[in-house]
C-alpha positions as CSV (number, residue, x, y, z in Angstrom):
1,X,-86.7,58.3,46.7
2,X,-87.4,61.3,49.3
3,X,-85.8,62.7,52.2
4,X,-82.8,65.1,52.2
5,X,-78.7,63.9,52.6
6,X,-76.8,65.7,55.0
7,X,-73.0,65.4,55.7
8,X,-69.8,67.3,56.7
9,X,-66.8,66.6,55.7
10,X,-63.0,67.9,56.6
11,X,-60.4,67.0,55.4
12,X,-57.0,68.1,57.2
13,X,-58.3,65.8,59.8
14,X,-58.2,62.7,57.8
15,X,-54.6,64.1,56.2
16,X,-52.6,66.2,59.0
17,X,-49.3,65.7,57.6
18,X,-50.0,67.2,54.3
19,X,-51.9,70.2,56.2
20,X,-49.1,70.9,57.7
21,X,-46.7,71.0,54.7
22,X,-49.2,73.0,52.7
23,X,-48.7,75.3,55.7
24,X,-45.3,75.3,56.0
25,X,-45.5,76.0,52.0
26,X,-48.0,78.7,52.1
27,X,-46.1,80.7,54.8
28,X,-42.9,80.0,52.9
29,X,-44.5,81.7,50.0
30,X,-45.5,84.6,52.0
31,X,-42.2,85.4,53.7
32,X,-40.4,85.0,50.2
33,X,-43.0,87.2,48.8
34,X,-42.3,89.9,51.7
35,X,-38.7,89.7,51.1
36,X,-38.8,90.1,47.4
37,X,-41.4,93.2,47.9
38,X,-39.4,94.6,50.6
39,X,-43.1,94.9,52.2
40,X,-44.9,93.2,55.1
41,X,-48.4,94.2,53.1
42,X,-47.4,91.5,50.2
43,X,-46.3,88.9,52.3
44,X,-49.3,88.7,54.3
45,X,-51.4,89.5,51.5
46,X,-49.9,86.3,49.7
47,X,-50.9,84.3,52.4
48,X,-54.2,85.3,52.5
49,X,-54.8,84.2,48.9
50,X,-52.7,81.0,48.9
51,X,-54.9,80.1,52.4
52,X,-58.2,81.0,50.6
53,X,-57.4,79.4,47.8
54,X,-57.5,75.8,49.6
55,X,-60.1,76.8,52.8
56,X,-62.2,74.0,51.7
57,X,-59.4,71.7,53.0
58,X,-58.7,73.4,56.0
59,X,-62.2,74.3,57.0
60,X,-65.2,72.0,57.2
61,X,-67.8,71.6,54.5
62,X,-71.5,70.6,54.7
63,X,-73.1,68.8,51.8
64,X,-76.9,69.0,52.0
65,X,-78.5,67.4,49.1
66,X,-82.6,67.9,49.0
67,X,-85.4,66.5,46.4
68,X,-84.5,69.4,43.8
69,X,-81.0,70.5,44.5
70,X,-78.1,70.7,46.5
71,X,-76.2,73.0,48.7
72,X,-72.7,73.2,49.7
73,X,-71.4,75.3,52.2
74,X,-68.0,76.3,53.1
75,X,-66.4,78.4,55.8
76,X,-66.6,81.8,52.8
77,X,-68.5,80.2,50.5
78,X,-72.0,78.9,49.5
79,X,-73.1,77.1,46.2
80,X,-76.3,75.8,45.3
81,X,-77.4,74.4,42.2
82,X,-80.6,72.4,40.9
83,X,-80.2,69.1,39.4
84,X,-81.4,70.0,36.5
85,X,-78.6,71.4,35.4
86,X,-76.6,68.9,35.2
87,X,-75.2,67.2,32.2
88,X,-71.9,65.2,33.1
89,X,-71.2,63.2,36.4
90,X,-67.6,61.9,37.4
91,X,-67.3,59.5,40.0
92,X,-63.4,58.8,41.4
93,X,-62.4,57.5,45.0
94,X,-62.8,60.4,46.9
95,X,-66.2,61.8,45.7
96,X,-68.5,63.2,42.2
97,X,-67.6,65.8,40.2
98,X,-71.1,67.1,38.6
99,X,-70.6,69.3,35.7
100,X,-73.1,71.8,33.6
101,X,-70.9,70.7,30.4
102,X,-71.5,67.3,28.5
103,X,-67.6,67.4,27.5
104,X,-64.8,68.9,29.3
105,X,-64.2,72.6,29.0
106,X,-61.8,75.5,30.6
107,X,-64.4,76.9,32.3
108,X,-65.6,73.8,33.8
109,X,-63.6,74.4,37.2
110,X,-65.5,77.3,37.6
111,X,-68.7,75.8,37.4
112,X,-68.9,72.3,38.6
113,X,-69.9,70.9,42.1
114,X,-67.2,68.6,43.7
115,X,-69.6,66.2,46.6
116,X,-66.3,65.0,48.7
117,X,-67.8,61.5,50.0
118,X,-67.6,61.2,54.0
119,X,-66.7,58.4,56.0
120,X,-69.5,55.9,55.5
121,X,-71.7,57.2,52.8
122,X,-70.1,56.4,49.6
123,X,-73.0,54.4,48.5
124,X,-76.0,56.1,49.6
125,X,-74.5,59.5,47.8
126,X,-73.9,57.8,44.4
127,X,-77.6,56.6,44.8
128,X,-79.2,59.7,45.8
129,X,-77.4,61.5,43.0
130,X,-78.3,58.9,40.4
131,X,-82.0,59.4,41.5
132,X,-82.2,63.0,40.8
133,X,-80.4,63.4,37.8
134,X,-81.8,62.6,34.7
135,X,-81.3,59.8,32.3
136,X,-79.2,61.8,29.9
137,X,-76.3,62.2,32.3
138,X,-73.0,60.6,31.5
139,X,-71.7,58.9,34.3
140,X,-67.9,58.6,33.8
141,X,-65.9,56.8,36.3
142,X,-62.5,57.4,37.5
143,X,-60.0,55.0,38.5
144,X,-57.9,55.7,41.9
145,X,-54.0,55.8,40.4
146,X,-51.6,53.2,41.8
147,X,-49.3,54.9,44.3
């Protein structure tokens, strides 16, 4: 298999309502914290962080998968990793997890690669992942919960 995979994915468009409540939240948060400081400074500060903390849901990110690694930008961030590296994949509903760990660790969060699937392209992700990593990854799928 050749060729690159590109995509873009955003998610407050597919789920307004909840943007808006994490909005409402995150501003919340940030007048509380200015009224509990007594300071302007900390409330906006506060929501700055709580907003960065989830820009990948607010902002659009690109996924661009090549022959020997893959990319994934955000509005503030970029990661790129080689296949290679790694060692556990976990497949749920809304995308892959690919991790550098065989078994779950702390640190994990901080090092994995979430690939959010887009509209149509479920299918041709899981295979283009499954053809560059290696045959000692374990593949661990996730069932969606019942709502």
């Amino acid at each position: 298999m050749s060729g690159c995979l590109d995509w873009t994915v955003h998610p407050v468009m597919e789920r307004r309502g909840l943007g808006i409540a994490v909005m409402c939240m995150i501003l919340t948060a940030g007048v509380l914290a200015g009224l509990w400081t007594k300071g302007l400074f900390w409330g906006v500060f506060s929501v700055l962080v709580l907003f960065l903390s989830v820009e990948s849901f607010y902002f659009p990110t690109r996924f661009h998968l090549e022959e020997g690694k893959l990319v994934v930008l955000r509005r503030f961030s970029r990661s790129e990793r080689e296949w290679g590296i790694f060692r556990r994949c976990t497949l749920d509903p809304e995308g892959l997890s690919l991790s550098p760990y065989r078994k779950s660790t702390w640190i994990e969060a901080y090092r994995s690669i979430r690939l959010r699937f887009g509209r149509d392209n479920r299918d041709a992700v899981i295979a283009f992942v499954r053809g560059r990593l290696g045959t000692d990854v374990e593949w661990i799928e996730r069932r969606p919960w019942k709502r």
